[in-house]
Structure formats: structure tokens, C-alpha cells
C-alpha positions as a Markdown table, in Angstrom:
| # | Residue | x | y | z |
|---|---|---|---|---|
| 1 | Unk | 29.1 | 21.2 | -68.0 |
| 2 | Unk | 29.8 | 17.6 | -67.9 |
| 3 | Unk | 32.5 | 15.8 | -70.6 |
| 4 | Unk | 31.2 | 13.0 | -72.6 |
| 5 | Unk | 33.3 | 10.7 | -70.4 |
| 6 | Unk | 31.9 | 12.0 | -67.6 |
| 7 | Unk | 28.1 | 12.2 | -68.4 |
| 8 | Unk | 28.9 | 8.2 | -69.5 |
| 9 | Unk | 30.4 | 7.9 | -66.1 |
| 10 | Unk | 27.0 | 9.4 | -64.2 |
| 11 | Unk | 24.5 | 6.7 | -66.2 |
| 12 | Unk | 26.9 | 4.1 | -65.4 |
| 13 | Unk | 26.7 | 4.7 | -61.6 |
| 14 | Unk | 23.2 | 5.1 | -61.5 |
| 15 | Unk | 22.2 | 2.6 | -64.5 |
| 16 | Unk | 22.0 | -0.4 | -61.5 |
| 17 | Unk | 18.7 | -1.0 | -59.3 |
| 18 | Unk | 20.6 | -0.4 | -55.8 |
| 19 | Unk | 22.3 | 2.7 | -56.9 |
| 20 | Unk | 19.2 | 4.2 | -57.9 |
| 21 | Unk | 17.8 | 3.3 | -55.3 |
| 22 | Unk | 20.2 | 4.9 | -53.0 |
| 23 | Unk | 20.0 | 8.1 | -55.3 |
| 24 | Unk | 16.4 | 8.7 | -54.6 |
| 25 | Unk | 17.0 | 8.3 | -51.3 |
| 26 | Unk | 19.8 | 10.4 | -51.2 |
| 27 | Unk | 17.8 | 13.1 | -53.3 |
| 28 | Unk | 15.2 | 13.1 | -49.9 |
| 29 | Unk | 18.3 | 14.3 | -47.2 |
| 30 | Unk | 21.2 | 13.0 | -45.9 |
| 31 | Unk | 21.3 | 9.5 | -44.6 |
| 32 | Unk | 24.0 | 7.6 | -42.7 |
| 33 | Unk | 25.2 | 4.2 | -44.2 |
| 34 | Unk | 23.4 | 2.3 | -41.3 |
| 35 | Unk | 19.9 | 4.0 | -42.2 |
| 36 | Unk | 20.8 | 3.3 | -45.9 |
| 37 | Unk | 21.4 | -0.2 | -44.8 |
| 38 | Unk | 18.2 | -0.7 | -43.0 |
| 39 | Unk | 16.2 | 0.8 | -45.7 |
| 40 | Unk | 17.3 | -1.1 | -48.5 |
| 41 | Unk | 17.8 | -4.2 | -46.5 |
| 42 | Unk | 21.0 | -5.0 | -47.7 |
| 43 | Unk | 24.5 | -5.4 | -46.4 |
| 44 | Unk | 26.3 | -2.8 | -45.2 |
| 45 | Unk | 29.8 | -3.4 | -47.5 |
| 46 | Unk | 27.4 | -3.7 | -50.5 |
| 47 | Unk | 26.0 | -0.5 | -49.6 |
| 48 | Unk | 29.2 | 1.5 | -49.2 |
| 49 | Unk | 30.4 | 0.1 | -52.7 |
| 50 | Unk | 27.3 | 1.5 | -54.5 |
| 51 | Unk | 27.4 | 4.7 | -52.8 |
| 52 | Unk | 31.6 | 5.0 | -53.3 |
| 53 | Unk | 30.5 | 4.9 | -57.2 |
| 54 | Unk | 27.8 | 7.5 | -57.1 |
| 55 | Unk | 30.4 | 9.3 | -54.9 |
| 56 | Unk | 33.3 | 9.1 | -57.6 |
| 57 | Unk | 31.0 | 10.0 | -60.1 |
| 58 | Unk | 29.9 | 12.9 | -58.7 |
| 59 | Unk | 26.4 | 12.3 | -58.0 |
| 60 | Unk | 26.3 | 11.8 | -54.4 |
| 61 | Unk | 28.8 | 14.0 | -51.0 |
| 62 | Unk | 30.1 | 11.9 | -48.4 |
| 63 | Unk | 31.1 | 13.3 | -44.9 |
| 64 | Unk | 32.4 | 12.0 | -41.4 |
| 65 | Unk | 30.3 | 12.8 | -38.5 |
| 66 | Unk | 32.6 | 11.2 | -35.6 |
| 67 | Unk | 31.7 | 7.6 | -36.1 |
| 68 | Unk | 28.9 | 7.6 | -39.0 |
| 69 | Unk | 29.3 | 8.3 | -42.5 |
| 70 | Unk | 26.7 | 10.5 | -44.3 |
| 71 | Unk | 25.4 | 10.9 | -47.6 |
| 72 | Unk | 23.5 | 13.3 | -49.7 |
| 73 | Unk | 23.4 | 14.7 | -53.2 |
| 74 | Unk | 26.0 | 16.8 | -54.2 |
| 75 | Unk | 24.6 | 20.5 | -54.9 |
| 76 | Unk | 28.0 | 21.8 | -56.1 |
| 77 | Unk | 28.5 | 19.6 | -59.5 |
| 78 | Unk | 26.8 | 19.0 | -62.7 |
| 79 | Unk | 26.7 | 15.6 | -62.3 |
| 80 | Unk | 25.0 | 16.4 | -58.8 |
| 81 | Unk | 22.3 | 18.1 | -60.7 |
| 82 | Unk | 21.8 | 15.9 | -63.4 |
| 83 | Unk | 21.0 | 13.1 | -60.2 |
| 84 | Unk | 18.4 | 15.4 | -59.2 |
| 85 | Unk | 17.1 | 16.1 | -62.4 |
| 86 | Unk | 17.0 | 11.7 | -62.8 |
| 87 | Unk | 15.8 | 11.8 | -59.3 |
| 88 | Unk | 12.6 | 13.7 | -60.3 |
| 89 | Unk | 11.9 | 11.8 | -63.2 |
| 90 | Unk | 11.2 | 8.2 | -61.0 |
| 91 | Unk | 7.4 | 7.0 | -60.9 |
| 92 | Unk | 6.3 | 8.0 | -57.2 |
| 93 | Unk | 3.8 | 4.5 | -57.9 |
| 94 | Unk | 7.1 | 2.4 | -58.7 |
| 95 | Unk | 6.4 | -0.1 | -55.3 |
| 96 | Unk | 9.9 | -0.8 | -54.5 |
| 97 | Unk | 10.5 | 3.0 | -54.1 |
| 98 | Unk | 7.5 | 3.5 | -52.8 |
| 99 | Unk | 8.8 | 0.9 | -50.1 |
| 100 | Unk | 11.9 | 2.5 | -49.4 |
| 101 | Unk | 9.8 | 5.8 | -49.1 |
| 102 | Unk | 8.1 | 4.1 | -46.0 |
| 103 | Unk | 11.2 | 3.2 | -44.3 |
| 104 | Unk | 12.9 | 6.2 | -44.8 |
| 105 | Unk | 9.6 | 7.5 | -42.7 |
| 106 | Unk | 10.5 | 5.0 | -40.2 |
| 107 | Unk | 14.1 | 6.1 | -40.0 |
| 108 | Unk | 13.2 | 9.7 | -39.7 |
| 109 | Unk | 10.3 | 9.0 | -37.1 |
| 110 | Unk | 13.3 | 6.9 | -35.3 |
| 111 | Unk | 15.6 | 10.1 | -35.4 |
| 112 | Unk | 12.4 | 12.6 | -34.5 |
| 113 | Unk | 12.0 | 10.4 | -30.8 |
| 114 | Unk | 15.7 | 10.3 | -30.3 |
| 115 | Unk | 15.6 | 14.1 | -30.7 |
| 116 | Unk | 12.5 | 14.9 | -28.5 |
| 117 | Unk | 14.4 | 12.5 | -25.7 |
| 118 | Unk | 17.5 | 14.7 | -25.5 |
| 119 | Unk | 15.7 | 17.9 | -26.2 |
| 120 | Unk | 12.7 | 16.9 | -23.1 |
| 121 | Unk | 16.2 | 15.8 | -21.1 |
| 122 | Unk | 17.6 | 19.3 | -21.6 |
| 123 | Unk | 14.6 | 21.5 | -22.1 |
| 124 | Unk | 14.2 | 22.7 | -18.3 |
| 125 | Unk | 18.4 | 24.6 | -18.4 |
| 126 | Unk | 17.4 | 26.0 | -21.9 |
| 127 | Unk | 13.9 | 27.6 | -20.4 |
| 128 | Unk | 15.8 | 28.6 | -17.8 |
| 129 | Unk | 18.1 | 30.7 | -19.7 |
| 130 | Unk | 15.2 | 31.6 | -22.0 |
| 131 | Unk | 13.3 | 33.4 | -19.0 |
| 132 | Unk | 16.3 | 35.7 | -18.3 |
| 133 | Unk | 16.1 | 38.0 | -21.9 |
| 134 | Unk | 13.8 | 39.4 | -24.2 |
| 135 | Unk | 11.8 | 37.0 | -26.4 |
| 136 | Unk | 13.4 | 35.0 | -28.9 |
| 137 | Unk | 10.8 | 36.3 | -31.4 |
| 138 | Unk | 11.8 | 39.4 | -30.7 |
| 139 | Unk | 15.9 | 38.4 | -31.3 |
| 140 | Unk | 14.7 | 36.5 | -34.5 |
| 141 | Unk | 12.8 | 39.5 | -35.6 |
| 142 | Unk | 15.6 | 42.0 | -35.1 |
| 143 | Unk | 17.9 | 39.6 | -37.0 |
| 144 | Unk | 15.6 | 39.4 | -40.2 |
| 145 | Unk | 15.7 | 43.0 | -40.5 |
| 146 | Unk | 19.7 | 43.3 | -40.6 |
| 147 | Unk | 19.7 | 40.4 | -42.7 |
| 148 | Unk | 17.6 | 42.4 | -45.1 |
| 149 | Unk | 15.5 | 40.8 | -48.2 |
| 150 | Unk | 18.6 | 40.6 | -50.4 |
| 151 | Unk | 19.1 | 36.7 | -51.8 |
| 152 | Unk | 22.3 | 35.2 | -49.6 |
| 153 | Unk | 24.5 | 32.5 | -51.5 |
| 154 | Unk | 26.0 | 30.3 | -48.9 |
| 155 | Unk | 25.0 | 30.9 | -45.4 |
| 156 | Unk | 26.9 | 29.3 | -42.3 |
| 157 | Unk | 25.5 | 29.0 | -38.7 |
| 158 | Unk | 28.5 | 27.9 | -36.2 |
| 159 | Unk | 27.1 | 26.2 | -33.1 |
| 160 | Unk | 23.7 | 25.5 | -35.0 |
| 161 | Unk | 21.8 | 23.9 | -32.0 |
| 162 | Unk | 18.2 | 23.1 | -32.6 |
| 163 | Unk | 19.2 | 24.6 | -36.6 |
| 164 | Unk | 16.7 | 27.5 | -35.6 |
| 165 | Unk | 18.9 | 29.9 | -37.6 |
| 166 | Unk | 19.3 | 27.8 | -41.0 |
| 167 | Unk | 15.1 | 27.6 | -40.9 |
| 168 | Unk | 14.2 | 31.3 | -40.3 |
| 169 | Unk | 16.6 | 32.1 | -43.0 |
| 170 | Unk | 15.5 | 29.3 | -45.3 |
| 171 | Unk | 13.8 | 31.3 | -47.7 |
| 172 | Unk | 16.8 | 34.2 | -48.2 |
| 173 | Unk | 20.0 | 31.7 | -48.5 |
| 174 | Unk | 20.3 | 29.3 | -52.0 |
| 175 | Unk | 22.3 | 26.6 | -49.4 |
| 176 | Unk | 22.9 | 26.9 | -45.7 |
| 177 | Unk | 25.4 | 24.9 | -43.5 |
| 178 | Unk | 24.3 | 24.7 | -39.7 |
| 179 | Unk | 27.8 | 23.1 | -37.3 |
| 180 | Unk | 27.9 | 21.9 | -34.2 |
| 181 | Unk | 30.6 | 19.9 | -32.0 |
| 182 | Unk | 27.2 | 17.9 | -30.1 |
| 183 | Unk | 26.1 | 15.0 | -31.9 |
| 184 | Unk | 22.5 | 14.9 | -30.0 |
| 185 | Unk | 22.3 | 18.4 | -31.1 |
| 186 | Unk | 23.0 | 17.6 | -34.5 |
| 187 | Unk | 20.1 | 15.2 | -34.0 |
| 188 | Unk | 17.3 | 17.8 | -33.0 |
| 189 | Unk | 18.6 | 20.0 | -35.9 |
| 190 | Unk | 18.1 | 17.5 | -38.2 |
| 191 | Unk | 14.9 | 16.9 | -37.2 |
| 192 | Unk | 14.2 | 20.5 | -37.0 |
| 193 | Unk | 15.0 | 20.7 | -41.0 |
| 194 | Unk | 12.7 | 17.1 | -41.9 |
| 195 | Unk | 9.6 | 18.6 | -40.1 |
| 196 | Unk | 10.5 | 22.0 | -42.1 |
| 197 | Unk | 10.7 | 20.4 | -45.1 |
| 198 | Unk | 14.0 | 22.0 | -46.1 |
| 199 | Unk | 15.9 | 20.1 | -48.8 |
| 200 | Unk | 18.9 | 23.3 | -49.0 |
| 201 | Unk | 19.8 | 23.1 | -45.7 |
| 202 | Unk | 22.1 | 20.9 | -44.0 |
| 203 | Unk | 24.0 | 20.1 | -41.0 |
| 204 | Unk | 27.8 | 17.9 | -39.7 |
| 205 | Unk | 29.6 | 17.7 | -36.9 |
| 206 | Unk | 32.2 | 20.8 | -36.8 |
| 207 | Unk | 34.0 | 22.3 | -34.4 |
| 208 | Unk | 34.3 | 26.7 | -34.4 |
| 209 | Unk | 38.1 | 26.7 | -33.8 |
| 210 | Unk | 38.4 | 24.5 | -37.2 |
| 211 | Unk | 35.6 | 25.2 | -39.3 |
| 212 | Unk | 36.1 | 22.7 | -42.3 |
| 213 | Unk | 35.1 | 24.5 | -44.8 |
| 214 | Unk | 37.8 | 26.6 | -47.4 |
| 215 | Unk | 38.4 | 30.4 | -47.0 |
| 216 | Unk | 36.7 | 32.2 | -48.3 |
| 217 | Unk | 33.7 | 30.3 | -49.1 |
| 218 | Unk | 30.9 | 32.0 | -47.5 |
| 219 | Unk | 28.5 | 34.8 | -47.9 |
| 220 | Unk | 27.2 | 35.4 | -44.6 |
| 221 | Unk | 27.6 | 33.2 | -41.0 |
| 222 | Unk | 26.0 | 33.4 | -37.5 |
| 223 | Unk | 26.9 | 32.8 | -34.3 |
| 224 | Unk | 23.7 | 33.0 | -32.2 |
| 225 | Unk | 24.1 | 32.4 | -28.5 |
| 226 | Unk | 27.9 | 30.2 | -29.1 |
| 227 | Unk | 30.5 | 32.5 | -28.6 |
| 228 | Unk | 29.8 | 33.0 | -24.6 |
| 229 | Unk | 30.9 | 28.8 | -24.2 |
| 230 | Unk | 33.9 | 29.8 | -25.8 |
| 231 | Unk | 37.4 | 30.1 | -23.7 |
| 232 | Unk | 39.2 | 31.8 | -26.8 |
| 233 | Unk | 36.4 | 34.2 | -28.0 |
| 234 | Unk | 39.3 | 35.4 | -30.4 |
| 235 | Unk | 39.9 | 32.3 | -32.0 |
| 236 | Unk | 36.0 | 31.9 | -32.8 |
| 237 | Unk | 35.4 | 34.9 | -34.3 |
| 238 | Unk | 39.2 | 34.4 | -36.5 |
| 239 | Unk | 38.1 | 31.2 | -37.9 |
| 240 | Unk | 34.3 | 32.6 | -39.0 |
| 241 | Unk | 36.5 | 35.7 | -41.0 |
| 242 | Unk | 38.7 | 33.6 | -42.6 |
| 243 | Unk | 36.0 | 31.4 | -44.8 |
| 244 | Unk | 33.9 | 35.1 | -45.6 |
| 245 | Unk | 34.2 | 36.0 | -49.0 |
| 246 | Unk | 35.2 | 39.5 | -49.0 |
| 247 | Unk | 32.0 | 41.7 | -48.6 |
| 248 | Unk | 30.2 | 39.2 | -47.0 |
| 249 | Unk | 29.2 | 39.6 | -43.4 |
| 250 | Unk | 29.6 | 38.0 | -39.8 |
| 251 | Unk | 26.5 | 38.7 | -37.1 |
| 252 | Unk | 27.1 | 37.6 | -33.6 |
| 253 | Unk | 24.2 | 37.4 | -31.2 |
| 254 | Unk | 25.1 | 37.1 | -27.8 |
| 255 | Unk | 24.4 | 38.8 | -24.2 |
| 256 | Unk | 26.0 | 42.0 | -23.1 |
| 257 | Unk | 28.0 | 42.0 | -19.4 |
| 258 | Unk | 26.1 | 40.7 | -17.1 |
| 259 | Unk | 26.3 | 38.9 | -13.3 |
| 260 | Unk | 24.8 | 35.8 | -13.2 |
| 261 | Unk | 27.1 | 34.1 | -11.7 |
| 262 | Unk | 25.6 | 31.0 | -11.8 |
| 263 | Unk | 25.5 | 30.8 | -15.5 |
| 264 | Unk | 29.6 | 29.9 | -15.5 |
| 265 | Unk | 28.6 | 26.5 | -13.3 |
| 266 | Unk | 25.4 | 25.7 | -14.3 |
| 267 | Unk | 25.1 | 26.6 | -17.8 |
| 268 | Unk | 29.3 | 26.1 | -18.8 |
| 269 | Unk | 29.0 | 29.9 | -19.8 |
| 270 | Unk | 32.7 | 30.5 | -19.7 |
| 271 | Unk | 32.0 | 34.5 | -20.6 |
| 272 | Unk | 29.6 | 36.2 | -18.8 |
| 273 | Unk | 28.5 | 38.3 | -22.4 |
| 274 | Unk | 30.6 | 41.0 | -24.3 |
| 275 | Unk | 30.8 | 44.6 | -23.9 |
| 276 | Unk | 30.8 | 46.9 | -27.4 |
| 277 | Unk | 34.0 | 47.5 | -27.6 |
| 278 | Unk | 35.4 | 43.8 | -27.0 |
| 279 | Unk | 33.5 | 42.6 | -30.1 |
| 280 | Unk | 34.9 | 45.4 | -32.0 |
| 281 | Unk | 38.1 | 44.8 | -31.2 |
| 282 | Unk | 37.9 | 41.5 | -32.1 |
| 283 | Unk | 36.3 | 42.0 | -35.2 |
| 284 | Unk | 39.2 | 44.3 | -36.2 |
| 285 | Unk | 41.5 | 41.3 | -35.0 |
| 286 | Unk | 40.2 | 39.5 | -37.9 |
| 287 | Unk | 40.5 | 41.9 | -40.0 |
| 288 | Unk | 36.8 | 42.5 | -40.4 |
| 289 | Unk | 35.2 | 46.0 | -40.6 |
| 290 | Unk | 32.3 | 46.8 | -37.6 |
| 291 | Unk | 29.2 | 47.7 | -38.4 |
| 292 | Unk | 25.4 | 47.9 | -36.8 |
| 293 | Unk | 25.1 | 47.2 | -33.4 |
| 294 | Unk | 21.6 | 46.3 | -32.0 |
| 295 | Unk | 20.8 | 46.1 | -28.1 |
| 296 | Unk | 17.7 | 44.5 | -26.5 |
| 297 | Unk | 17.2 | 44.9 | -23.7 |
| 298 | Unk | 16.4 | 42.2 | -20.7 |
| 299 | Unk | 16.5 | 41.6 | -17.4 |
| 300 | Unk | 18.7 | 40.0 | -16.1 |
| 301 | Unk | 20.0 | 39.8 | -19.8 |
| 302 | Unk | 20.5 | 42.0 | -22.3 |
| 303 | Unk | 21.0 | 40.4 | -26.3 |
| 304 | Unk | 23.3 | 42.1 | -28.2 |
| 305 | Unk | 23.6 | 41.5 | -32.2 |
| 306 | Unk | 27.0 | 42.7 | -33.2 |
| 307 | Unk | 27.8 | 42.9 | -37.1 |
| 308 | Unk | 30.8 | 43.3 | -39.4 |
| 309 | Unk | 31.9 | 43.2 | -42.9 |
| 310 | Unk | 34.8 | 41.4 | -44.3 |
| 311 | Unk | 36.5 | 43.9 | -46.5 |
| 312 | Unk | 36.0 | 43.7 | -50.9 |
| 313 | Unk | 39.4 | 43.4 | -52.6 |
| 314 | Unk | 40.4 | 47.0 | -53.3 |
């Protein structure tokens, strides 16, 4: 619960027309100080000194994505909530806001063509690679069913991608947290998330071997179709244990053995797949306890979703 001092602190950030501004915005998914910018038509240094208040008082997150800086409302804090709870209570027939609602359409339509352009300029390797194992409905369907109908806390896909993962298990996780090193990527997931209409879910520029996130900090994590780019497999699968909470679990999707050759050129596969008994051991590695194994089988390609458990305090 927030102090007096505190609660003061809140109104005073948002008690200004800009800052409330950026607050509503802010309440409707991360933005990056440029969009900001070009939404509220302002400069950008007066823009970063309205959000650095709603940022010291709680109300908004900040995080680096290489170059940009993005902003969103901070889900973790009381004073996060009590900007959502404000955010709600602004007239959607207010015109000013009802302004900056159409340019934040006009920044997401802006992001939504810069996505299809890298996804159309890669789509023709990833159908490739599709065509060679079972049907992704049929990977996505096998994954629910481990996952299991059970309410998950804080969910973390490394290597999100497209953000496939963090939208078919929107409605089982309270937040979800999709990394990835690409910043196109990042991109297409974002967009994935607006046309889903997820306001939970995010995504930032991460990389697997230095997940920034605390240990400890997570109740279940993915790696769907990552861990095979990966020179140091062990490393990976080290860093995902270390921010599970203890009980929580870590599913790995990836392919079994295989010889396609040509996926190590091509593609940048550095592994071609896993055996059994190499993701065991390396969930043992990181101190993690092996569980289910599912196999589907494909040819050329077989999927394999490997899961383990990171051990309760005794």
C-alpha cells in the first residue's frame, strides 16, 4: 500500500496535462520516446522529463531496447495500479485524448507494415523449415496439455520470435515476458500482441546467456525452437534455471537428431536437435529435475518437448 507521501507523490506526477497524457498512453502498451514524441507532438527532452517523473513515482517502467527507450505502466507497484485505475477513469469523448488515440493507431499501423516487411522478407526460410515436422498446431496443442489449466504467475519465453508462445498462453499466465536478441523480431512480436489485443504481455530485447531478469523470478519459461541456434546449449538452459522459482518448470521444444545438413548453413542451426539423454543431462546440470518427455514425430524432423522441474526448498 502506498504512504501518504507517496500517494501525494503519484497525483503530483500525473496532476499536469502532458503527463496524463503520456499515462493513458502508456496504459494502451509500451511506446518508445520517439512514438511518444510524435504522438503528443512535443519535443523529445520535454517528453523524457514528464515520463522520468511518472517513472520516479512509480507509475510508469522504463527499459533499454539497444538504442530506444520504452515505456509502459508498471504492473509490479501500487502506484502502477493506482495509474491504471486513473487511466480508466478518463472520458474516451475528451478530444485531445481522443487525438492522441488516433496517432497511437498510426504509430501501431507504422510498426504493423514494418513487421509484415521483415516477416514477407523472411517468410520463405521459416516455411521451409515449417514443411520438414509435424504441424505447429499439433506442437502448440501438445504444449497446452503439459501446461495444464492451472493459473501460471509469471511466464518467460526466451527467443520469443513472432511472440507465438506469450499469445497461446495468454489466457493461463497473469504476466508474460517474451525476449529476443533481434530487434525486427521484436517488431513482429509486438505486433503479434496489438492485433491480439493483449495488455499482460510484453516483450525487450534480451539475450539467453544473460537473461535480465532476478533469480528466481519466474513460474514457468519456454524455449520453443531457440536452443538448436545456440553454440553453448549448456549455458541456455543454466541461465532459464537460475530465474525459476523453485517448483516452477522449464519446457524446451526443439527437434530430436536429425541430418539435414543444410540446416547448419542455411538456417545458422549450430545443433542439429537433441537426443533424450543430452537434455537430461543438462537439465541435471542446472540442477533442475527431468520430467515428461513428448515426441512427434516428422519427417525429416522430429519435435521433441522436453520438461523439468526446478526443485521446492526442502
Amino acid at each position: 500500500m502506498l504512504s501518504k507521501d507517496e500517494l501525494l507523490s503519484a497525483l503530483r506526477a500525473v496532476g499536469e496535462p502532458t503527463r496524463l497524457r503520456l499515462m493513458a498512453l502508456c496504459a494502451r502498451g509500451e511506446l518508445s520516446v520517439s512514438e511518444l514524441t510524435r504522438i503528443l507532438g512535443q519535443s523529445q527532452p520535454r517528453v523524457s522529463r514528464h515520463l522520468k517523473m511518472l517513472v520516479d513515482a512509480g507509475m510508469l517502467e522504463r527499459f533499454r531496447e539497444g538504442a530506444l527507450v520504452f515505456y509502459r505502466l508498471n504492473e509490479r507497484g501500487d502506484a502502477g495500479a493506482l495509474a491504471e485505475y486513473l487511466s480508466a477513469l478518463l472520458p474516451e469523448e475528451d478530444e485531445e485524448l481522443a487525438r492522441d488515440r488516433s496517432r497511437l493507431d498510426q504509430v501501431r499501423r507504422q510498426r504493423a507494415e514494418a513487421a509484415l516487411r521483415y516477416f514477407s522478407e523472411n517468410a520463405d526460410q521459416w516455411n521451409e523449415i515449417r514443411s520438414l515436422h509435424v504441424p505447429e498446431r499439433e506442437v502448440e496443442e501438445a504444449l497446452l496439455e503439459i501446461v495444464g489449466d492451472e493459473p501460471v504467475g509469471d511466464f518467460l519465453d526466451v527467443g520469443t520470435g513472432t511472440g507465438r508462445m506469450l499469445v497461446l498462453l495468454a489466457d493461463r499466465i497473469a504476466h508474460g515476458l517474451g525476449l529476443d536478441i533481434n530487434t525486427e523480431m521484436l517488431n513482429v512480436a509486438r505486433d503479434t500482441i496489438a492485433r491480439a489485443g493483449l495488455s499482460h504481455v510484453h516483450v525487450r530485447k534480451g539475450d539467453m546467456y544473460s537473461l535480465p531478469l532476478e533469480d528466481a523470478s519466474v513460474d514457468l519459461a519456454t524455449l520453443h525452437l531457440v536452443l538448436h541456434y545456440s553454440a553453448e546449449a549448456d549455458r541456455v538452459v543454466a541461465e532459464a534455471a537460475r530465474v525459476l522459482r523453485p517448483g516452477a518448470r522449464l519446457i524446451i521444444i526443439d527437434f530430436a537428431p536429425h541430418h539435414e545438413e543444410y540446416l547448419r548453413h542455411e538456417h545458422q542451426h549450430f545443433r542439429l536437435g537433441f537426443s533424450d539423454a543430452e537434455i537430461h543431462q543438462l537439465f541435471t546440470a542446472a540442477g533442475l529435475r527431468p520430467g515428461r518427455v513428448v515426441t512427434l514425430d516428422g519427417d525429416p524432423l522430429t519435435v521433441t518437448i522436453w520438461v523439468a522441474e526446478k526443485p521446492g526448498v526442502s
